[in-house]
C-alpha positions in Angstrom: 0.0 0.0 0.0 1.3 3.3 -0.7 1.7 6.1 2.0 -1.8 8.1 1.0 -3.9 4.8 0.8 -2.6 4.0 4.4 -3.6 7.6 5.8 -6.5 7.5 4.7 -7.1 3.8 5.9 -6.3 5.0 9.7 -8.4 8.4 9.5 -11.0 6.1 8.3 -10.8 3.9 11.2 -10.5 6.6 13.6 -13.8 8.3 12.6 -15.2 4.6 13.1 -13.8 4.7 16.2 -15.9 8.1 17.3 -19.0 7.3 15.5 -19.3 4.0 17.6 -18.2 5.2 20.7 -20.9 8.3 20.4 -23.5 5.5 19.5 -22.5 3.9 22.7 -23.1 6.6 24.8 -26.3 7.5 23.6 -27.7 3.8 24.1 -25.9 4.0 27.9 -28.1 7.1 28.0 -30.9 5.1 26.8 -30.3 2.6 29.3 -30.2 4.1 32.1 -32.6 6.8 32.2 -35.2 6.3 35.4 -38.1 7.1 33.9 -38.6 4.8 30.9 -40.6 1.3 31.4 -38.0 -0.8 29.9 -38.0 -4.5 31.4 -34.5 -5.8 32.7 -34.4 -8.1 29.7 -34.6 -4.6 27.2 -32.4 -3.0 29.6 -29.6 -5.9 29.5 -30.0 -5.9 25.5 -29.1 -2.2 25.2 -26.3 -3.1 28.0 -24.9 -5.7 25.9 -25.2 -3.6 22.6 -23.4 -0.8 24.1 -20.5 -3.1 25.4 -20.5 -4.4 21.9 -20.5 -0.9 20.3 -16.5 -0.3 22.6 -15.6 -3.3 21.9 -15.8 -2.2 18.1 -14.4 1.3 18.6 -11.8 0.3 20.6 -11.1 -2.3 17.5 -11.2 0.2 15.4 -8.6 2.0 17.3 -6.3 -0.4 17.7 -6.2 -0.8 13.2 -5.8 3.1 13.4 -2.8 3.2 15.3 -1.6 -0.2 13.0 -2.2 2.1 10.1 -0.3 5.1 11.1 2.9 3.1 12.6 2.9 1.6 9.0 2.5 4.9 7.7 5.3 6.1 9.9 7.4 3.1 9.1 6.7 3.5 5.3 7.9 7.2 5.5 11.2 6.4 7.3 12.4 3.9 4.8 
């Protein structure tokens, strides 16, 4: 891959990063407000969906940050 394909490649993971994790907190949000009538099995869906939702960004990341050392490693050579 050449140097621009990889910048773009870890920008693009990093915006996947922030839309996931601001997904994430809005279905926290969701979650945990006190005044909806969610039952525990709803509640423990959104729970797991939003555990699922870091899990991804913190994926994505983690291939950010392998992008941009290749980048960097690309550019020294």
């Amino acid at each position: 891959m050449n140097a621009k394909q990889l910048k773009s490649l870890a920008e693009d993971y990093k915006q996947f990063a922030f839309t996931l994790l601001a997904i994430s907190a809005f279905l926290y949000i969701g979650s945990v407000l006190p005044n909806q009538e969610l039952n525990i099995e709803k509640k423990n869906l959104l729970l797991f969906v939003d555990c699922l939702f870091i899990a991804a960004s913190f994926l994505c990341v983690k291939r950010s940050l392998h992008y941009k050392k290749q980048l960097e490693k690309a550019e020294d050579e």
